[in-house]
N, C-alpha and C positions, 0 to 999 in steps of 0.2 A: 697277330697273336702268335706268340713260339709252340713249340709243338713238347713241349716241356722237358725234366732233366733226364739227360743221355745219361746209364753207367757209361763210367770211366776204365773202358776195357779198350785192345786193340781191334783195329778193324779188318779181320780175315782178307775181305774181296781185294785187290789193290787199285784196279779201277777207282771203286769208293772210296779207300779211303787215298788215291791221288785228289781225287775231286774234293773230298771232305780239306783238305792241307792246302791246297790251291785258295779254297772258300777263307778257310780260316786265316792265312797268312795274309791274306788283303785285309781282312780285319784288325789284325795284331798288329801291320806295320803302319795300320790308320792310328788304332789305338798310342802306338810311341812317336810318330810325329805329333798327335792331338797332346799329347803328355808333355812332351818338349816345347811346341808354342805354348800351352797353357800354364806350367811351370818354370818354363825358362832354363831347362836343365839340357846337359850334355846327354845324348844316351845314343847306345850304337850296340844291333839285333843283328847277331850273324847265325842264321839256320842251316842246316845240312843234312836235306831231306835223300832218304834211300836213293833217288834218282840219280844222286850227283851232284846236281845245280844249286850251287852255293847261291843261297838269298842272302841280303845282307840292306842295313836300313842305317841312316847314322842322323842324328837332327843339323843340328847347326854348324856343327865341326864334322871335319874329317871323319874317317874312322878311326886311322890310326892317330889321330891327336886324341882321341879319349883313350884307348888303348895302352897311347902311351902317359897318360894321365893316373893310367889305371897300375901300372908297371911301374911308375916311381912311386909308389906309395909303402912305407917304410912298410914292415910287417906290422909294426905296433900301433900305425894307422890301420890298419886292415884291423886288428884286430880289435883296433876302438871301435869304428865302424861295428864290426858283429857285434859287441858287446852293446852298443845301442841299439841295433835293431833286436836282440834278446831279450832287454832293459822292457821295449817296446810292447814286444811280443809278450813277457807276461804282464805287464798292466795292462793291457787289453784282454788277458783271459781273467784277470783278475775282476776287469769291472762285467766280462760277461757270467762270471760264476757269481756275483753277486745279485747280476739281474735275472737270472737262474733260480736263484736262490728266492728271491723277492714273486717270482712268476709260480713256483711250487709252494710258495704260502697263499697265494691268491687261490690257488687251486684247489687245498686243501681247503680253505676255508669256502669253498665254493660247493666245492663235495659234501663238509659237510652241513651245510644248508639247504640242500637237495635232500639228504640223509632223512631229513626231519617232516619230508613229503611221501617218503616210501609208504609202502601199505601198512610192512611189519611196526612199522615206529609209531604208527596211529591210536597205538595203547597211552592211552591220556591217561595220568593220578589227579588231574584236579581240573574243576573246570576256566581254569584262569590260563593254562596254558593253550587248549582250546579256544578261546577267547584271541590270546597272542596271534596263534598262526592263522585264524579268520582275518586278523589286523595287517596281518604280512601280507597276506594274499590280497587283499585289496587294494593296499598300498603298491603290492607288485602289478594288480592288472593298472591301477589307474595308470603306473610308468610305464607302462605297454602301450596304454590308448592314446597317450600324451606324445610318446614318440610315435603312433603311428600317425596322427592326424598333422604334426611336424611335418613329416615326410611328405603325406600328402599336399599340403601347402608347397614345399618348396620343389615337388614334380611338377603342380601345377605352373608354380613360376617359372622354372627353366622350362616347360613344353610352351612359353609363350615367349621366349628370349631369340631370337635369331640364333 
């Protein structure tokens, strides 16, 4: 189990944070050969940590074959290139401010369903709304007892599964 999320500050001690960049850069250079066999892509990681010692990672080519891969690419490739990863970048905010959007209607509408259990809003004008939320409410425990006794069932069956 992780020890959950670090701020993203420097690390003062340098002991720590040598050990913290050692830790991580065996991570990151797994992470882009795992990338390059799984993808099949060129990619080449050159770091240059305070110490000096140029780390450097390259998959299937050279380094300097993607380098130089990278170095004949017209500007107006480059600059296709960003404009699709831009392209990219807002249809992915665009579909998460819509599920944003769709998760702050659940919520309101969650709020105000709760709203309608506070003490102050207990002031009933007729007895048929009364009647209503007796009908919620039992409707809501019977889906409480219904999923608990689910659950219980299906602990029991996985506590007998190898």
């Amino acid at each position: 189990m992780g020890r959950g999320k670090q701020e993203m500050r420097r690390i003062e001690d340098k002991a720590t944070r040598q050990v913290s960049f050692s830790r991580r850069k065996k991570g990151l250079i797994k992470k882009a050969y795992e990338l390059s066999v799984l993808c099949d892509i060129d990619i080449a990681l050159i770091m240059f940590p305070p110490s000096g010692r140029l780390t450097q990672f390259s998959g299937k080519k050279r380094m300097e074959e993607v380098f130089t891969r990278y170095m004949h690419l017209t500007d107006e490739e480059r600059e296709e290139y960003a404009l699709e990863l831009l392209v990219q970048v807002i249809q992915n905010t665009e579909v998460l401010q819509r599920e944003v959007d769709r998760l702050q209607q659940q919520l309101q509408t969650a709020e105000e369903q709760l709203r309608e259990f506070e003490p102050q809003s207990l002031d009933f004008k007729a007895m048929g709304e009364l009647e209503s939320m007796v009908e919620r409410l039992v409707h809501t425990l019977e889906h409480v007892l219904q999923r608990k006794s689910s659950s219980k069932r299906l602990g029991s069956y996985y506590a007998l599964c190898p």
